[in-house]
C-alpha positions as CSV (number, residue, x, y, z in Angstrom):
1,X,-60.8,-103.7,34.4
2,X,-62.1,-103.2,30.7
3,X,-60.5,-100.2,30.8
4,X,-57.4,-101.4,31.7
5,X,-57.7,-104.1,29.0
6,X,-58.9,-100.9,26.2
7,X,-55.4,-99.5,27.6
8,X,-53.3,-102.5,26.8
9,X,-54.6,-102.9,23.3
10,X,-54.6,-99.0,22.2
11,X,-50.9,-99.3,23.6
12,X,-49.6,-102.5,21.7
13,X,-51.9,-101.0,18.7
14,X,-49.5,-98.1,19.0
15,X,-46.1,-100.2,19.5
16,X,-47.3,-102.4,16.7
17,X,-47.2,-99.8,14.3
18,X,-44.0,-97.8,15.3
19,X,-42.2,-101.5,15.6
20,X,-43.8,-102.2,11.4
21,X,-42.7,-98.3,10.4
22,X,-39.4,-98.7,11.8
23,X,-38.9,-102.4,9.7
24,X,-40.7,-100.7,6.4
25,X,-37.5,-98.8,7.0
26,X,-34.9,-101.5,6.4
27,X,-34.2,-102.9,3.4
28,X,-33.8,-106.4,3.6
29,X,-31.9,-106.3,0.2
30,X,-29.2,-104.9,1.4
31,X,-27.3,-108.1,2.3
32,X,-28.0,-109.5,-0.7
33,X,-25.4,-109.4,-3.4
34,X,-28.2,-107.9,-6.8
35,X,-27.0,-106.7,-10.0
36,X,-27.7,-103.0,-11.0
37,X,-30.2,-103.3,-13.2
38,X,-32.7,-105.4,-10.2
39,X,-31.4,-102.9,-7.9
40,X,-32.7,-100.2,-9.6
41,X,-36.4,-102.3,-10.4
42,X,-36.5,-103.0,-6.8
43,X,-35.5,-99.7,-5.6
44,X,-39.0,-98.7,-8.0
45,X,-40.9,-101.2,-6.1
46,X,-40.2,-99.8,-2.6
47,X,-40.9,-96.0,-4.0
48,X,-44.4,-97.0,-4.7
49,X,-44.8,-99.1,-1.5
50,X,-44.9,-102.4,-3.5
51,X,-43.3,-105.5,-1.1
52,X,-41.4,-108.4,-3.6
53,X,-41.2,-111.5,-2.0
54,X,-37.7,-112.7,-0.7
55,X,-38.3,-116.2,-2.9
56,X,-38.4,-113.9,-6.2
57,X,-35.7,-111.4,-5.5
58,X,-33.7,-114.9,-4.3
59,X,-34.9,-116.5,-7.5
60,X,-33.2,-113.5,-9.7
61,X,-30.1,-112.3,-8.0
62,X,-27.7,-114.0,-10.8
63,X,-29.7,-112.8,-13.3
64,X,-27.7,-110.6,-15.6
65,X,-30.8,-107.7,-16.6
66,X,-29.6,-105.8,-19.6
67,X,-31.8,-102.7,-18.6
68,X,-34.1,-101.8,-15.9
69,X,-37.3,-102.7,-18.5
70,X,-36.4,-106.3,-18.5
71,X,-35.9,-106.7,-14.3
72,X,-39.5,-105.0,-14.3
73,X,-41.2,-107.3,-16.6
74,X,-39.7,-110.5,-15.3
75,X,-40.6,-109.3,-11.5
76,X,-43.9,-109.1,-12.8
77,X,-43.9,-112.2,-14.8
78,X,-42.7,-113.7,-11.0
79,X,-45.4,-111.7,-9.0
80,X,-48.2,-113.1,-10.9
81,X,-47.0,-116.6,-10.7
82,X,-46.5,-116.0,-6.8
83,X,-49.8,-114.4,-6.4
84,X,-51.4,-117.9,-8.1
85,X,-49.4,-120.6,-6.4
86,X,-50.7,-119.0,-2.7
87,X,-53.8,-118.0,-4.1
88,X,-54.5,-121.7,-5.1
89,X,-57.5,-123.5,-2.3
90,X,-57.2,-125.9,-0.7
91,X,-58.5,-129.3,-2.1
92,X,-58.7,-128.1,-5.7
C-alpha cells in the first residue's frame, strides 16, 4: 500500500513538472497589446528566468518607453515596490 502511495506521488511529481515546463513555455504577454521598448525589457526578463508580475506589466502597457534602459529601470523601480507590499506581515 505505501508503495502504491510512493508510486502516486513520484508520478504526479513527474506530471507536475512537465505540466509547469510546458506553461514556462507560454508567454502570457502575448495577448497583451506592449509597446516595443517593454517588449524588448520583458523579453530580457524571460532570457534570464526572471517572472514580472501580470499587475506590473498591466500597470505599464501604455507606457510610451523611449529606450529599452528606461522600461528596465522602471520594471525595477515596480519589482521592488511589489516585493514590499507582499512582503509586508501581518499586523504591522
Amino acid at each position: 500500500m505505501f508503495q502504491r502511495i510512493r508510486s502516486n506521488r513520484r508520478s504526479q511529481r513527474k506530471f507536475n513538472e512537465q505540466r509547469q515546463k510546458g506553461l514556462d513555455e507560454i508567454s502570457i504577454y502575448e495577448d497583451i497589446t506592449l509597446t516595443e521598448n517593454l517588449r524588448i525589457a520583458l523579453d530580457h526578463y524571460k532570457a534570464q528566468g526572471i517572472r514580472i508580475p501580470l499587475d506590473i506589466v498591466l500597470e505599464l502597457q501604455y507606457t510610451d518607453f523611449e529606450n529599452m534602459y528606461d522600461a528596465v529601470v522602471t520594471i525595477e523601480n515596480r519589482r521592488h515596490n511589489w516585493k514590499l507590499e507582499n512582503s509586508k506581515k501581518v499586523g504591522m
